[in-house]
N, C-alpha and C positions, 0 to 999 in steps of 0.2 A: 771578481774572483782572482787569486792569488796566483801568480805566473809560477809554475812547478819549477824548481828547482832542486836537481840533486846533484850535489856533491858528496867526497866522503866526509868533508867537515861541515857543510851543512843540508840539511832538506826543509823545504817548505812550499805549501803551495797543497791542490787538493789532487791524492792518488786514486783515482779510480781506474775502471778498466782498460780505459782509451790511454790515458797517460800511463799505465804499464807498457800496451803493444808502444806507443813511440819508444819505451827505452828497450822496451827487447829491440827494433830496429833501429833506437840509436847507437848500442855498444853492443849490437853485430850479435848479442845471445840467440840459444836454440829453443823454443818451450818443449818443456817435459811430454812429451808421448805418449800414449797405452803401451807401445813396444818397450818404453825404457820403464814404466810401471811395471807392465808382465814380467820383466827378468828381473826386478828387484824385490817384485811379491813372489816370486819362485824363490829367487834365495830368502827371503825374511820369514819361510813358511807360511805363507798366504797371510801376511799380517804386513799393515802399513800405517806405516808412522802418520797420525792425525794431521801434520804441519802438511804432508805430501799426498796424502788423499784427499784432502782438501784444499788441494790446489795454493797452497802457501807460497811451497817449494815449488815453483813453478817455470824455470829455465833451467839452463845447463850450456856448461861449454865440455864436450867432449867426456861427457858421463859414460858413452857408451865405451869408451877405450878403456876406462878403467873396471867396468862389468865385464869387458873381453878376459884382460889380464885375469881380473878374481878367478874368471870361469876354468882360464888357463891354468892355475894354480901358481900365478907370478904378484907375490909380493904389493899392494899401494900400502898410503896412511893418511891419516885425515891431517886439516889443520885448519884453525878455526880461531879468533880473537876478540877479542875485549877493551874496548879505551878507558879506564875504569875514571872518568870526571864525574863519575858523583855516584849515590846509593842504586843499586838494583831494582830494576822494575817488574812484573813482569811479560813485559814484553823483553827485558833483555834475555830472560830466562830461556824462555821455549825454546827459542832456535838452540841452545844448552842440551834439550831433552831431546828434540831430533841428533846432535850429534853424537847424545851419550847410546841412540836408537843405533846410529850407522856402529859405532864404534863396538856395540855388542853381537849386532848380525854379521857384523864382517869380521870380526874377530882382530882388530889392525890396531895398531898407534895411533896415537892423536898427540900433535902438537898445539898447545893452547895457548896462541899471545898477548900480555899483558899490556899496550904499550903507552906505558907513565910517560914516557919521553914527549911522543905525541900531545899529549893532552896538555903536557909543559910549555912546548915548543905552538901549541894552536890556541890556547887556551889563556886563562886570566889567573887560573889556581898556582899555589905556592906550590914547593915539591912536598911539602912535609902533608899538605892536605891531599894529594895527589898519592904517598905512601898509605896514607890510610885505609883509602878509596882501595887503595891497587889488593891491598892484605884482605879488606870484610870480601872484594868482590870476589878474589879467589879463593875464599871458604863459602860462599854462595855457590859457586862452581863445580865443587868437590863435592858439597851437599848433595848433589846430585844422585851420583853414585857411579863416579869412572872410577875403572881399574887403574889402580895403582901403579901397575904393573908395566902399560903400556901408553901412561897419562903423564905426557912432558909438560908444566909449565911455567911457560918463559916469560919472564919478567922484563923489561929491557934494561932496566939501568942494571938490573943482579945481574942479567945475563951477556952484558954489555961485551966482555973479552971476545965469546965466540961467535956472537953475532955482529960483533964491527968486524972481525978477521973476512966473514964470507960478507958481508956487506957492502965491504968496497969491493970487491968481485963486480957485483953488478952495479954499484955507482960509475964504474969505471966504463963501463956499457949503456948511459944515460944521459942523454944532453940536456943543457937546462933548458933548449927549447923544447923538448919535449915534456917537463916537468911543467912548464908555462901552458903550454897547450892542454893537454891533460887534467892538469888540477887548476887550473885558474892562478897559477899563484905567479904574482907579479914583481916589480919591483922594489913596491915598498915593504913586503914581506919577509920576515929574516931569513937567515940562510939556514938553518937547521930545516927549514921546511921543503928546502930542496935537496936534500939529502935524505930525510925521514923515509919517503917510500921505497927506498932501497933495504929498511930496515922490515919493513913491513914484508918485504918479497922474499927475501931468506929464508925464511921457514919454507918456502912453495918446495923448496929442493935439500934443508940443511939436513933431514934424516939420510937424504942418499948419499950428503956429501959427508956426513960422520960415519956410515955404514960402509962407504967406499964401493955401490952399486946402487945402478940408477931404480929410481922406483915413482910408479906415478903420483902423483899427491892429490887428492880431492879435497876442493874446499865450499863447505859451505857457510855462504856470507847473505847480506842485504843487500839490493841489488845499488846502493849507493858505493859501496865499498868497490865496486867492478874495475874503474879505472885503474887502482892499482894491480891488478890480475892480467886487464889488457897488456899494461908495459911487462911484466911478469913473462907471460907467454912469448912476447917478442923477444926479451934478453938471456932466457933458461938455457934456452939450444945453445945460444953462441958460449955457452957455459959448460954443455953438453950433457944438459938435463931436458927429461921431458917437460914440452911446455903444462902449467899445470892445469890440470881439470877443475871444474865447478859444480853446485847446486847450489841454485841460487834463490834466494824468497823476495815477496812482497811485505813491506814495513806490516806491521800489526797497528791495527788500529787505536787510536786515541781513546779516552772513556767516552769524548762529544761528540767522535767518532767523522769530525770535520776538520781535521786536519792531517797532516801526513803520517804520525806515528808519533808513541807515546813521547812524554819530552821528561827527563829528570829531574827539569826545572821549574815543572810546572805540577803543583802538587795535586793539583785537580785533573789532571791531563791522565795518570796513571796511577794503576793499585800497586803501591811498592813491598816489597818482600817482608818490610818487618810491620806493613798493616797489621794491628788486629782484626781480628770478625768483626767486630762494631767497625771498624774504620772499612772494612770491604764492603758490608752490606750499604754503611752511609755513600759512599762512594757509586756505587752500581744503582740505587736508587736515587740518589740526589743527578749523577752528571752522566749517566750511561748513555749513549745515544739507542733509542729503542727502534726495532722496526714495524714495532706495533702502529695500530689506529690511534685518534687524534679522542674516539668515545668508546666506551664500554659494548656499546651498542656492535656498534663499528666493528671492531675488534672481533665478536664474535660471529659477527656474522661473514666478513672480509676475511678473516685469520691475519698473521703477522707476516713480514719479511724476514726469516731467522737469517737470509745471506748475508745482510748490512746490519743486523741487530750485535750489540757489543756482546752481551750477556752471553746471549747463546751461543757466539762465535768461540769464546774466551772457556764456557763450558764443554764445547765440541772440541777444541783443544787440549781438554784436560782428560777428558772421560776415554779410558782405553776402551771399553765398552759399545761397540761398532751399533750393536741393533741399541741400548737405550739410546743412545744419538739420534739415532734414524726414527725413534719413538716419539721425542722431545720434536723435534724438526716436525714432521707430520701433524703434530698435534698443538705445536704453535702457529704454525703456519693454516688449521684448518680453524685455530679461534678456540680450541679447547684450552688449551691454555693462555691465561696473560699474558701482559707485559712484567704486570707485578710477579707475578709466577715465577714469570719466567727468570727474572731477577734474585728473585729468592732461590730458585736452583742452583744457577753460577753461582753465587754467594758461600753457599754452602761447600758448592765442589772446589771456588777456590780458594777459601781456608782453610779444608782441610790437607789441600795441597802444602799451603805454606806452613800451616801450622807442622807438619810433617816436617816439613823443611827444616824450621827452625830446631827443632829435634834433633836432625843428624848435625845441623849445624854444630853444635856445642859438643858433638862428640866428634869432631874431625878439629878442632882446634890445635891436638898435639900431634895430627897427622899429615900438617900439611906441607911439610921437609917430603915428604914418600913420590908426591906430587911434583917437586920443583925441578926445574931441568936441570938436568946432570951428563954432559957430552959424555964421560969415559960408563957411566950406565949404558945409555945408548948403543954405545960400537960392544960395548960386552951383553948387549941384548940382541945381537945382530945374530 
């Protein structure tokens, strides 16, 4: 078996349950509660995001400070990013629809980071493949359906002027021993890579510091992404921002569903956003990992596993629809339904996701200036 590895530049190895609890107790995170579920299903009007009732979202640093403040009627905003080296998946998506979920119950900002730089500065891609990448992912993004209104995002190289100005703020609060411990990154590593995470940690604080009053920031990320948040929380205060808050997820599973999380690079590995229906359905039936029986027989009489089954996972994620969930779930798990079935469900619910998608896609093509960060917007939206 494959020694877990997570970093923010690479993960491999197999994530199961056991290998979550060591990284919750390796980077010091809190799992998600009933108590901190109850006060978020009180405010979301007894409704909760599929990625969080399903135990996706599943840690947190300091969630409950920023449920205080909301309750308080004081001010957070989200902030949330994207490394855009290659086409959309959808596993990059979802944790997308949970943030576009926070950002409508709480009514707040989101700042949304692109970081080309990153994937220049880690990666083997040109910049001009890397602009490409950075433009389709952020009409993937907007596809969605954030508000215009209080939806920043920041590109790094576009946005380079205001984000190097508070950048070296906290570069100047980082040693490279720290950057060495932390991210693994050594000596034969360029130097852009030890300065990168300082780019990455500005957004935790840049709304309060363009708005010129401090406000909490919630972020949610994968739980690989963490190490930059730990330095983050340590450098904020000496800055005289709150350290920032999280929620935090478990990768989404593979199609083979045996390794860490889907990969871009592997075309079999994940259903990408611009599949057709033939290319989803090929895909969920040829490479799905099922939690079905090994026989027909089997099957019916045993029922499935829908917890580790891809299909049903991938359709429980999609379906707002709380009791059909819970319908499908009972009834594959008691052998009423297949595996094949059950494949042909997900199939259906996730093309017509995407095909939707691709829909708003083409109509947000000459809107997406509305979306782009704008500092003097910002402090005139305060």
């Amino acid at each position: 078996m494959e020694k877990l590895n997570v970093t923010p530049w690479e993960v491999s190895g197999e994530l199961n349950d056991n290998a979550y609890s060591k990284l919750v107790e390796r980077f010091g995170v809190d799992l998600i509660n009933d108590n901190l579920l109850s006060r978020i299903k009180k405010i979301a009007n007894g409704k909760l995001h599929p990625l969080l009732s399903r135990n996706v979202f599943f840690a947190h640093r300091e969630l409950n400070l920023v449920l205080d403040d909301y309750e308080n009627g004081k001010p957070f905003y989200l902030y949330t990013g994207r490394g855009p080296s290659g086409k959309m998946h959808i596993g990059h998506l979802l944790p997308f629809t949970f943030t576009l979920w926070l950002q409508k119950t709480f009514n707040v900002d989101l700042l949304i980071q692109l970081t080309d730089d990153e994937k220049f500065l880690v990666g083997s891609r040109e910049k001009s493949e890397i602009e490409k990448f950075t433009n389709d992912n952020i009409l993937d993004i907007i596809s969605l359906g954030f508000d215009p209104k209080k939806t920043h995002i920041i590109a790094d190289y576009k946005s380079a002027k205001t984000l190097y100005y508070y950048a070296t703020d906290v570069a100047k609060h980082i040693t490279v021993s720290t950057i060495k411990a932390v991210f693994g990154v050594n000596d034969s590593d360029n130097i852009g890579k030890l300065f990168f995470p300082s780019m990455q940690i500005t957004p935790a604080f840049l709304l309060s510091a363009l708005r010129g009053k401090n406000m909490r920031c919630l972020i949610p990320y994968a739980i690989d992404q963490d190490p930059y948040f730990r330095v983050a929380r340590d450098v904020l205060p000496k800055l005289g921002y709150y350290k920032p808050s999280a929620i935090i997820s478990k990768f989404l599973p593979s199609l083979q569903g045996n390794s860490a999380k889907m990969s871009s690079s592997k075309e079999e590995s994940a259903i990408f956003l611009e599949d057709s229906k033939e290319q989803v359905r090929k895909k969920l039936m040829k490479y799905a990992f099922s939690g079905g029986r090994d026989t027909l027989e089997e099957q019916r009489k045993y029922g499935a596993n829908p917890d580790i089954d891809f299909a049903f996972l991938e359709y429980s994620f999609l379906e707002e629809d709380q009791g059909k969930v819970d319908k499908v779930y009972q009834e594959y798990k008691s052998g009423k339904i297949l595996s094949g079935e059950m494949k042909e469900i997900a199939a259906e619910k996730i093309s017509s996701f995407l095909e939707s998608l691709k829909t708003k896609k083409e109509k947000m093509k000459d809107k997406v200036e509305e979306y782009m960060f704008n500092p003097e917007k910002i402090k005139l939206s305060n």
